[in-house]
N, C-alpha and C positions, 0 to 999 in steps of 0.2 A: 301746550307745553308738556302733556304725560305722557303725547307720541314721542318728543323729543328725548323724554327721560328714559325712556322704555328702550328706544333705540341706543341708547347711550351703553344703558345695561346689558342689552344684547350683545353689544361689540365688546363690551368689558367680559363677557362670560363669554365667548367665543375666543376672543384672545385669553381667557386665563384658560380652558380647554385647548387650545391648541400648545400652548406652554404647555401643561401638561404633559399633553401627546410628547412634545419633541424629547420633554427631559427622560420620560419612560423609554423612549427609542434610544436617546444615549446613556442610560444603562443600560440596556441592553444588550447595548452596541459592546461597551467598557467589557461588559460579563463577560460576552462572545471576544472578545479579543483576548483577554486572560485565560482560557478556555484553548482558544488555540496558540497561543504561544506557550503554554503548560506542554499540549502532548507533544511539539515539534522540541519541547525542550527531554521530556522523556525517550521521543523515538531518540533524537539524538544521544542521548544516552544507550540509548539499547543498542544502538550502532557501532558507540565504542565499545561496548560490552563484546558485541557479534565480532567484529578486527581483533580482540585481543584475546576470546575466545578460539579463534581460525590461528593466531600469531603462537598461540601456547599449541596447538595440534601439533603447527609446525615443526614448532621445534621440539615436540615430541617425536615426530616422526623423522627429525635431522633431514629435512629439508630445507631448512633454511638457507645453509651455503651454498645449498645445489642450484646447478641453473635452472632456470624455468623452462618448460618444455616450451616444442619450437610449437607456435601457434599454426592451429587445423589451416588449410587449405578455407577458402572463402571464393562463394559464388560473387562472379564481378557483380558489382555494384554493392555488396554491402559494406557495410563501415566499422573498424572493432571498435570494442566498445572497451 
């Protein structure tokens, strides 16, 4: 019967080990996703920042009503962007 028991506790301490394991990988996981949706939410920000900063030259420079120049000559096959 103390093979039995032994084996019992085995399997009880390998499943609470593996529990473990899994809960520490999703915080992890949690940390790392707040983490990245943080700087996609700052680059975005830096982005409008960068447009409104280009928007004020502009129209510093009274470009704004003007037309846009006629875009460059393009070797066949590329695509604008």
């Amino acid at each position: 019967m103390d093979r039995h028991d032994s084996e019992k506790q085995s399997t009880a301490d390998m499943t609470a080990f593996v529990q473990s394991l899994l809960q520490q990988m999703q915080t992890r996981f949690q940390t790392m996703s707040e983490s990245i949706i943080t700087k996609i939410d700052e680059m975005g920000n830096r982005i409008d920042e960068l447009e409104q900063s280009i928007n004020d030259l502009k129209n510093e420079m009274g470009i704004e009503g003007s037309p846009s120049p006629a875009p460059s000559k393009q070797k066949p096959g590329e695509d604008s962007a």
